[in-house]
N, C-alpha and C positions, 0 to 999 in steps of 0.2 A: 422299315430299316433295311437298311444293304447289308447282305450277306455276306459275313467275313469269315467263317468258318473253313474255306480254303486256305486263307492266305496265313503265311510261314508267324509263327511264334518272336518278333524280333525287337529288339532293343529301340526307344522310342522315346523321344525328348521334344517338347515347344517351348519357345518362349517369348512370350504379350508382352505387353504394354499400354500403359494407361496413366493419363496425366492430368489433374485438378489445378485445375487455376483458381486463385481463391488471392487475396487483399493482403499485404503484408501484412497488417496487422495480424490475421489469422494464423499465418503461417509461423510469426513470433509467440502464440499461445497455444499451440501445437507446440514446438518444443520447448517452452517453460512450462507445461505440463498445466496449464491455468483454462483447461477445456472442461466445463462441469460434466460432463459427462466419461472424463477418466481418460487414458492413457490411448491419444485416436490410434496412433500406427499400431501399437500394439493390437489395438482391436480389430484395425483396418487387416492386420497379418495373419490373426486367426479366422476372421473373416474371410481371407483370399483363399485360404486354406480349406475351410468349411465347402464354399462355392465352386472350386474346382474339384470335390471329392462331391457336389451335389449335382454336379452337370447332366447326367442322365435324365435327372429327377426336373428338371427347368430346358432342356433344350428337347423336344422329343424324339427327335430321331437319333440321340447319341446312344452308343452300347454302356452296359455301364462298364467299368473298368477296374483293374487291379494298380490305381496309382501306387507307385513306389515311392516317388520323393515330388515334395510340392517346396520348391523354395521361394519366399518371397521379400523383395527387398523394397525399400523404400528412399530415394534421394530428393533430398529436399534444393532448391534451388531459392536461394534468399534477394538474388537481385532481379528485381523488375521487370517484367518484357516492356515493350514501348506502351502497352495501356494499363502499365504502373501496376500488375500481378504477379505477385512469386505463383510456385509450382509448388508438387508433389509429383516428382515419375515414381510410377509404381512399376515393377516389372516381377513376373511369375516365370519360373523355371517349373515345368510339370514331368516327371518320367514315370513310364514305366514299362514294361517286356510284354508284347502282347500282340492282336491281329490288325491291330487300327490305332491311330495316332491318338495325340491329346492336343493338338490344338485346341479344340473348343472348351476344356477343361482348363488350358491357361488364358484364353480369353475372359471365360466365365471368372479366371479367380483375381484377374485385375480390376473389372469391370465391378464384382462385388466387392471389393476394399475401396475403388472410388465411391463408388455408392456409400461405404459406409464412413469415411473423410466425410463427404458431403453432411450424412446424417448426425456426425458427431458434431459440426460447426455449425451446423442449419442457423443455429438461436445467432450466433454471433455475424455470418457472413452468407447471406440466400443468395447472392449472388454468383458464386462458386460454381465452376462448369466442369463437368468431364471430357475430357479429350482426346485423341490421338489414340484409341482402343484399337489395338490392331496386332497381327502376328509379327512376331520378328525374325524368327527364325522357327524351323521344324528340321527335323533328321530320324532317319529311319523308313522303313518298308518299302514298299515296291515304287515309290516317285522318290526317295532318295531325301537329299540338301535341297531345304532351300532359306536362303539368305535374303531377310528385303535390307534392298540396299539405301532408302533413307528413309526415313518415319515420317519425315516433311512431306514427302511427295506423297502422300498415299493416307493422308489425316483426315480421321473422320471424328465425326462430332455427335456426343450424346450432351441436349444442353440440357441441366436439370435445374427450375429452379424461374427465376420470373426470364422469360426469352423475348421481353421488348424493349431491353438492355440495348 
């Protein structure tokens, strides 16, 4: 691990993003609540939560940290892209006061709410992919702002699920 026990005590914010694509049909039983497995985003939210306060414990060289506030939100998009799939963006806001950022605390906690979208629809839609897991912003300590300026340009792909789709 890198040594941060120099560096200044200082206020410290990320925030991921992570996006399931999944069959509209899915995406209408998600919110008609008709998922046998129970209430996804809810789950998916204490899930993102869980996995951004577990990051130490799954990425190994992260410190563990004193998270102060894990917010996480879910937008659902009900029209189509051109190969006929709605969405879920999921995005994580992680803070807390300390020697080293949390990026990887907000990636961890989008990446496990898509994980677990996926795992709540599995039976209904195997098809369903993760997508666009990426930083969106950070602020704080000694490199400062930084802003990525579109999520398009810089999409990376976790495919879960049959991949000869």
């Amino acid at each position: 691990m890198v040594d941060v026990g120099s560096k200044a005590m200082t206020p410290r914010t990320a925030m991921a993003q992570a996006r399931v694509l999944m069959q509209p049909e899915t995406l209408v039983r998600i919110q008609s609540a008709k998922i046998a497995k129970g209430d996804v985003l809810a789950v998916a939210q204490v899930a993102g939560i869980l996995g951004a306060k577990q990051t130490p414990n799954l990425i190994p060289m992260c410190h563990p940290l004193l998270i102060t506030s894990v917010n996480m939100t879910f937008k659902q998009d009900e029209i189509p892209n051109a190969d006929g799939l709605c969405n879920v963006l999921i995005t994580a806001e992680v803070k807390t006061t300390g020697q080293t950022g949390v990026e990887m605390e907000a990636m961890t906690a989008v990446s496990v709410a898509a994980l677990t979208i996926y795992d709540m629809c599995k039976a209904i839609d195997r098809g369903m992919t993760v997508t666009d897991v990426c930083l969106q912003s950070k602020d704080g300590g000694k490199s400062g702002t930084y802003l990525r300026s579109s999520m398009r340009e810089h999409s990376a792909s976790i495919v879960v699920g049959n991949c000869d789709e």
